[in-house]
C-alpha positions, 0 to 999 in steps of 0.5 A: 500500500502506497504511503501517504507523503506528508510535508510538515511545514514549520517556520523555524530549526529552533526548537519551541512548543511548536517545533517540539509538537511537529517533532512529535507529530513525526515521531509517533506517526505510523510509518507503514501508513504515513511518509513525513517529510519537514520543510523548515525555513531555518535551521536549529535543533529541530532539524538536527534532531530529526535529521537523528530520527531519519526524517527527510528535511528541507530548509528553505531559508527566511525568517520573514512571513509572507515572502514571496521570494521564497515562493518558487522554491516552495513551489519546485521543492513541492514539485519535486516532493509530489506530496498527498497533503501540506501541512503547515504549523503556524503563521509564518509557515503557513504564509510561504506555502499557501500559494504552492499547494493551491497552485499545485492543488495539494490539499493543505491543513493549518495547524494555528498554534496560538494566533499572531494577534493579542489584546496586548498589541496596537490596534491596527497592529492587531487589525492587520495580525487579525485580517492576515490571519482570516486570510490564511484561515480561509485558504486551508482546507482544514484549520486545526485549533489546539484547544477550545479556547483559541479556537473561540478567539478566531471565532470572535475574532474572524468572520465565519471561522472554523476549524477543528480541535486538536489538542496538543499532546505530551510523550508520556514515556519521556515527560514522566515522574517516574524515569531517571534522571541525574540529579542537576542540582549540584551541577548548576549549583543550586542549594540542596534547600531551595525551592526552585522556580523554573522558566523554561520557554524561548526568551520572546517578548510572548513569554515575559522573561523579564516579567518573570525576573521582576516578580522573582525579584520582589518575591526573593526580599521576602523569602530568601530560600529561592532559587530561578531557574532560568532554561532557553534563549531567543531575541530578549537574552540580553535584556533579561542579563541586563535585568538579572544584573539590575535587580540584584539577583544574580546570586539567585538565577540560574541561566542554563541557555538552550537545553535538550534534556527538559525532563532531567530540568523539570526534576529539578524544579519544584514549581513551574512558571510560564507567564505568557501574554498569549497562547494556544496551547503550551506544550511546556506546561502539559510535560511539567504537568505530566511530570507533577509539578506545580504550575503558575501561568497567565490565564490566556488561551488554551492554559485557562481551559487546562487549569482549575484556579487552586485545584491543579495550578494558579492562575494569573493576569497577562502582564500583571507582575504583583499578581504573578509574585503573589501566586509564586509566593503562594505555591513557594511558601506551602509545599502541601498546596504544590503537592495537591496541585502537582497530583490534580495536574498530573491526573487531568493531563495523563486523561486528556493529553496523550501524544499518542490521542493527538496523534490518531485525531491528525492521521484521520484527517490526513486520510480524509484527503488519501488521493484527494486534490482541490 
């Protein structure tokens, strides 16, 4: 039986949530059913890692949404590929390969990981994010929201929006409580007693790094016994050494940089932090729920769906820095609440979050389109 050739298209080799999830995608696909083929337009880890798994990849290389110039390439490359389905992660990526799979009637389906448009920017900023999005929605042929809540907001948002919800999915077998892992406390040097509060997430201006360092600074003059732990790197890396330096507390933050073993990290903190302006889905926060952390975040989309204020996790306002010390200050100082939180998240991630459910709701889609063309 012929395989059905998949192109996973993706904006970036850097590895965040969403390369993390076409990792997975690829990963847990059938492959006597299914041929994945990735088209990133940098290169990074994520190339490097699937190169390691004997996944074909491509880099056509921009950095830029919409770029035209690129388009021919992704064209020929798609000629050459003759896939059954383009299936584009994100705005960037699904900006460069609209034109090419409609040209070549290539059925094509846009994974939206969170949409480029938030509450936090101008408005005609947020216009003009808000109509390129509706445009992009409207040339896919399934568009897939990563949890309800961001779907509702293209549905507010977007005049006759429709897609259909996959929710991301955590690998059980890696992000789990239970497999070993070397103690990195001593080699990063944090204090047997600490309670440590990990960030790990790119270091974008959506993530809040520097948030982050101002609401752990004010928290860290009240109780002293805290350790940041800071994992990933991105465009706001310098600000945030700036900002550590600054505030006086780089005998208290920990800067790994970019990291692989997020796992063996998640053993080492005690409460994870993810203070996002928005979302779809964050794929970081379901793994350190799976690995029965306590978690704070922000309530935006996708993790306001997912966590039950004081039951599996705090939640806090987007933006808001007295709020998010609070909450850390809360979950720091009650190690009975963190376990009770950390229990509740673990439960209600392993019943609804497998890899392996995500993974079989994407396939029937693919095989909707088995021999199908525009």
């Amino acid at each position: 039986m012929k395989r059905i050739k998949i192109i996973e298209a993706i904006r970036q080799g850097s590895i965040g949530g969403g390369e993390s999830h076409v990792i997975d995608v690829v990963k847990h696909l059938d492959k006597a059913r299914y041929e994945p083929v990735v088209l990133s337009f940098t290169e990074g880890e994520m190339i490097r890692t699937l190169n390691d798994m004997g996944v074909k990849t491509v880099v056509i290389p921009t950095t830029k949404p919409f770029d035209f110039r690129m388009w021919p390439k992704v064209k020929s490359f798609f000629q050459q590929e003759q896939p059954d389905v383009v299936h584009a992660h994100g705005t960037r990526a699904m900006s460069n390969v609209f034109t090419s799979a409609r040209a070549l009637k290539i059925p094509l389906i846009y994974t939206i990981h969170g949409w480029s448009f938030h509450d936090n920017q101008k408005p005609l900023v947020q216009r003009v994010r808000v109509w390129s999005e509706g445009f992009l929605a409207r040339r896919a042929d399934v568009n897939i929201s990563v949890s309800h809540s961001n779907q509702q907001t293209g549905k507010d948002k977007i005049k006759d929006f429709e897609s259909v919800v996959v929710k991301n999915g955590v690998d059980f077998a890696k992000f789990s409580r239970n497999t070993s892992a070397e103690d990195l406390r001593a080699q990063l040097n944090i204090p047997a007693g600490n309670v440590v509060i990990g960030f790990i997430a790119r270091f974008t201006y959506q993530k809040s790094p520097v948030l982050m360092l101002e609401a752990f600074a004010a928290l860290a003059k009240d109780q002293p016994n805290l350790t940041l732990l800071m994992v990933g790197d991105g465009e706001l890396m310098p600000e945030v050494k700036a900002s550590i330096q600054t505030l006086g507390i780089a005998d208290k933050v920990v800067l790994t940089g970019f990291r692989k073993d997020v796992p063996a990290l998640l053993h080492v903190i005690d409460i994870f932090c993810l203070p996002s302006l928005w979302e779809g889905l964050p794929l970081g926060l379901l793994e350190a729920m799976a690995m029965q952390k306590a978690v704070v975040a922000t309530a935006v989309d996708g993790s306001k769906e997912i966590i039950v204020h004081g039951e599996n996790g705090l939640l806090t306002t987007p933006g808001n820095r007295d709020e998010l010390q609070h909450a850390l200050a809360r979950a720091a100082a009650d190690e009975g609440l963190r376990k009770k939180m950390a229990l509740s998240a673990f439960q209600y991630v392993t019943a609804h979050h497998s890899v392996q459910t995500m993974v079989t709701q994407i396939e029937n889609i693919y095989d909707s389109f088995n021999g199908k063309t525009r």
